[in-house]
N, C-alpha and C positions, 0 to 999 in steps of 0.2 A: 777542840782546843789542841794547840800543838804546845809541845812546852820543851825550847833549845838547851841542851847539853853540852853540847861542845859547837859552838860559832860557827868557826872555819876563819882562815883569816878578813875574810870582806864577805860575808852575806848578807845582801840588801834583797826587799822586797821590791819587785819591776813588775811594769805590766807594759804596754806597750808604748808606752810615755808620754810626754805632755807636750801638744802641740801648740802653735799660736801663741807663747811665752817668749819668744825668744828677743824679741822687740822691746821687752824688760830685763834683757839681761838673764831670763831663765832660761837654760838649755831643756830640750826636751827629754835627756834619760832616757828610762829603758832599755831592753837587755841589749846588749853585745852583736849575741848569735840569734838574731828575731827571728831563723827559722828552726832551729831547736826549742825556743821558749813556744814560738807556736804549738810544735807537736807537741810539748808535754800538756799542754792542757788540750789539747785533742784528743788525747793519749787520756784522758780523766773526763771526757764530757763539757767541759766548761767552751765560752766562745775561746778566741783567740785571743782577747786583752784581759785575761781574767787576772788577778792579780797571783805572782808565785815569787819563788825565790829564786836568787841571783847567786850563786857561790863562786870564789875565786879562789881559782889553785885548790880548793880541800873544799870539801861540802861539810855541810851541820852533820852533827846527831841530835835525832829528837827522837821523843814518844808523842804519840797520840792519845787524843782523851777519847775520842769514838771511832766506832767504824769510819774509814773512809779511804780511797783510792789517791795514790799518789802515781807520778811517772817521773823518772829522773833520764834526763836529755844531755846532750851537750859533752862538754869535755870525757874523757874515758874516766870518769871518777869510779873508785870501785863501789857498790852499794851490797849494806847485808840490812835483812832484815830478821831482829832476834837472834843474828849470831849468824845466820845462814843467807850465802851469797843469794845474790838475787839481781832479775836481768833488769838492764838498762832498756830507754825505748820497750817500755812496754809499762803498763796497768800492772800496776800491784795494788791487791784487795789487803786491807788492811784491819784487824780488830783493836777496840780499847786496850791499850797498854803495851800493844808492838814498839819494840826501840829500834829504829832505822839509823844505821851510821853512813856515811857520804866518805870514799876516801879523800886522798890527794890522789889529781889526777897525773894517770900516764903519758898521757897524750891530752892535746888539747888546753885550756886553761879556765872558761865558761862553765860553769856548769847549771844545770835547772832543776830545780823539784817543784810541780804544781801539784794542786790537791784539788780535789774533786767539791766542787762550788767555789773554790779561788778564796785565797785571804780576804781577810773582814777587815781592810784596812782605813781610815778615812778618808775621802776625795781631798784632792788640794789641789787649787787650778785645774779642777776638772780628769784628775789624776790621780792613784795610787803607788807612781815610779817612786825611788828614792832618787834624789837629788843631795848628793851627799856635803857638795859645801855649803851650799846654801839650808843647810838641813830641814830638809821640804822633805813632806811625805813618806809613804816606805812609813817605817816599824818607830815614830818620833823621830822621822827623820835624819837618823841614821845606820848605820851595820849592825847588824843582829849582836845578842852578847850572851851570854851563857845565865840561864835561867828567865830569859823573856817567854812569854806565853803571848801565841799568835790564835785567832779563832777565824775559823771558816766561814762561811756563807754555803746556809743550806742547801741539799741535791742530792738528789738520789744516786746512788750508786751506781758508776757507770758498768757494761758488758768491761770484761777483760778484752787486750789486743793487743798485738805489736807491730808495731813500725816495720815491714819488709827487709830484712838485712839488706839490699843491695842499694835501697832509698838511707841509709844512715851516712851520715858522711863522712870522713877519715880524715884528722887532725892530724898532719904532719907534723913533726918536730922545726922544722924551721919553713917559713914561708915567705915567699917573693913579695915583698906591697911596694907599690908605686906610693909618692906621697911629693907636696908640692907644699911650698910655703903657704900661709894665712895670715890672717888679719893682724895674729901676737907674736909677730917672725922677731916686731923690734924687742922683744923680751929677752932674747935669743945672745950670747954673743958670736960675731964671725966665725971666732973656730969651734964655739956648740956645733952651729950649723953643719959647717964642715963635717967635723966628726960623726955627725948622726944622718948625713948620706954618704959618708965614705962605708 
């Protein structure tokens, strides 16, 4: 059992999202950075869609009710564990009653925590993402909130390990993206538009 102390502003529960929805009007979710969310649960043992969390701009702080391995991925968030810094991209073994805090990030904006057997979330369309307007899945579909308690999915205790410093990837502060209109352009007015490719 994990039990949230401090939220962060948008922490949602993701896995690697829901496909075949979208023909309904449901998007498929899931994380952001799908190859940070990958390693952190590679990083704890789990497959690759195991279900983790999602933090934006600032991670949660929680405690733990058992033993268990977390990995925190993704944006440059700072992590302590009990007070004491502790590395990102890599397995951290954990015991009952550790309190893990998640900063605001320095870089980057994503951030990930999985945990070793992935949240005990329930399936909806075949998925554990949060879909947050449509408030589908994820934690009662939606952002985590200060005193929710989340439970695991049993697994043994993965080996410790980390990510190769030169495979981690480096979150610019400002970045190039190409982007082209879509379907809800007429939502838009002329000089939005304007404005947000000038």
């Amino acid at each position: 059992m994990i039990e949230i102390h401090e939220p962060g502003p948008r922490t949602t529960v993701q896995d690697l999202g829901r496909h075949g929805q979208l023909r309904y009007g449901i998007p498929p979710s899931g994380p952001v950075d799908g190859f940070a969310f990958v390693i952190a649960n590679r990083l704890v043992g789990n497959a690759d869609d195991a279900a983790a969390l999602e933090a934006t701009l600032k991670g949660p702080g929680f405690n733990v009710g058992a033993p268990c391995a977390i990995a925190v991925t993704g944006a440059d968030m700072p992590v302590s564990v009990n007070g004491q810094e502790a590395p990102r991209w890599s397995t951290l073994l954990l015991d009952r009653g550790d309190v893990v805090r998640i900063g605001t990030a320095r870089a980057g904006l994503y951030g990930y925590v999985a945990f070793s057997g992935g949240l005990d979330v329930a399936l909806r369309l075949g998925s554990r993402a949060t879909y947050l307007r449509g408030r589908l899945g994820g934690f009662e579909g939606r952002a985590l909130r200060k005193g929710d308690r989340l439970a695991c999915l049993p697994r043994s205790l993965p080996q410790a390990r980390a990510l190769a410093a030169e495979a981690i990837p480096r979150y610019p502060g400002e970045v190039c993206a190409r982007a082209v209109l879509g379907r809800q352009d007429d939502r838009f007015t002329s000089a939005g538009i304007a404005t947000f490719f000038a």
